[in-house]
Structures are given as C-alpha cells and as structure tokens.
N, C-alpha and C positions, 0 to 999 in steps of 0.2 A: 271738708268731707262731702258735703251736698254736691259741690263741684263734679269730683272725683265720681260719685255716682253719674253722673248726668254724661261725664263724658263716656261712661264705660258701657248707659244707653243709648247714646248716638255710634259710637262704634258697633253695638250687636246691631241697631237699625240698619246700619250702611252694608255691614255683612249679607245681615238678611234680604236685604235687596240686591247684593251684588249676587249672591247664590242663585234669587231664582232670577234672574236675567240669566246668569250662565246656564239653566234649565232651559231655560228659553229657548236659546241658541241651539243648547244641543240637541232639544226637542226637533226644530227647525231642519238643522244640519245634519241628523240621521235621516230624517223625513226625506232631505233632499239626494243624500248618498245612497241608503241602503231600500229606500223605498217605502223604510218602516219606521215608528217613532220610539216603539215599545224596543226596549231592549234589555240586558243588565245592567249595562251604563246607567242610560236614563234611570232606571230604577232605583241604584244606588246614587245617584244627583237627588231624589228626589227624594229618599230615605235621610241624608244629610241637610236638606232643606226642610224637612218634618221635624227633625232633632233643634237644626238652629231655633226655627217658632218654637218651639217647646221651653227652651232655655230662654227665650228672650220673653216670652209670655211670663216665665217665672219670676226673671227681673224686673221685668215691672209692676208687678202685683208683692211685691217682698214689700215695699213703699207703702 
C-alpha cells in the first residue's frame, strides 16, 4: 500500500511540473505571437496549475 501511495506521489509531482512548463511556454509563445502574455488561455493554464498544487499539497499532507 505504502508503495502504491508513493507512486501516485511521484505521478502528481511529474504532472505538476509538466503543467507549469506547459505554462511556461505558452506564457513565452503568446508573448512572442500576439505581443501579449496575458490572455484567457493563459489564464485558464494557470487556474488548472493553481487546482493541480492544491491537490497535490493535499496529498502529501493526508501522510
């Protein structure tokens, strides 16, 4: 069972980093298209990166 938790921690870790790289980019790649960073997009990237930490903050503190 200990296992099983630990793997289901390193998968939200990998998530949560894989998200805000993709933040990153699109941060970057709007900046560079439209001239601007801020958008809805971004906004909503950045709302499902706030959500992921939230859940993963809570997984590891249930321990």
């Amino acid at each position: 069972m200990a296992q099983d938790d630990a793997a289901v921690k390193t998968a939200l870790i990998v998530m949560y980093v894989i998200g805000v790289a993709c933040l990153a980019i699109t941060f970057f790649l709007l900046d560079k298209v439209n001239g601007k960073w801020f958008t809805k997009f971004s906004v909503g990237l950045a709302t499902i990166v706030l959500i992921m930490g939230m859940i993963l903050l809570n997984v590891v503190n249930l321990n």
